[in-house]
C-alpha positions, 0 to 999 in steps of 0.5 A, a space after each residue: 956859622 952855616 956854610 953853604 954847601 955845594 954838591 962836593 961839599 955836601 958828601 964831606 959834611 955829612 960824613 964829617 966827625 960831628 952831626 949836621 943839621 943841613 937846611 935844604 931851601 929855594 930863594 923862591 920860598 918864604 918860609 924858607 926866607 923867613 927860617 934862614 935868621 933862626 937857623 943862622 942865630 941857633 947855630 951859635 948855640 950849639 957850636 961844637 956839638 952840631 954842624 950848620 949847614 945850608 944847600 939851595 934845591 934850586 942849585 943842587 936838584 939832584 941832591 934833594 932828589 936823591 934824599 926825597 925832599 918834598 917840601 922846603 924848608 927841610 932840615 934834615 940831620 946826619 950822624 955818620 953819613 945817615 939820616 938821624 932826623 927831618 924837621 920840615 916848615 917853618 919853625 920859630 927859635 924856641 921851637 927848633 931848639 926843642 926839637 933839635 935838642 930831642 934829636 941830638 938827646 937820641 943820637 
């Protein structure tokens, strides 16, 4: 399941026990459209071992301000209120999951 996150849910999630993957999209953007099935469909798969979560740019500008996000789709991922990762684009299932699965392996 991916929650939606807001700007007082945001600080909580990313300091939250276990990683999250957090999609940073807009409702004007098409890959962002065409990423959100995936993302939805992988955060089945890794239940328990990463957190899902989604926040619009066009709701929370300042957030992904303050995080530098230039381009959207943006996955990034936190571990202990850090940035571990970014994954930016659209990517089809298996090749989020591999790229997902390199991050959580160095984490």
């Amino acid at each position: 399941m991916v929650e939606s996150l807001t700007e007082d849910t945001f600080k909580k999630v990313i300091t939250g026990p276990i990683p999250v993957i957090i999609d940073f999209w807009a409702s004007w953007c098409g890959p962002c459209t065409m990423l959100a099935p995936i993302f939805e469909e992988a955060s089945k798969k890794y239940h328990g071992k990463l957190q899902f979560a989604k926040i619009s740019t066009e709701d929370f500008p300042e957030i992904a301000e303050e995080i530098g996000i230039i381009g959207i789709p943006c996955l990034i991922i936190f571990k202990n209120g850090s940035e571990v990762d970014r994954i930016v684009g659209f990517h089809p299932m298996e090749m989020l999951v591999k790229k997902i699965d390199g991050i959580l392996a160095r984490i």
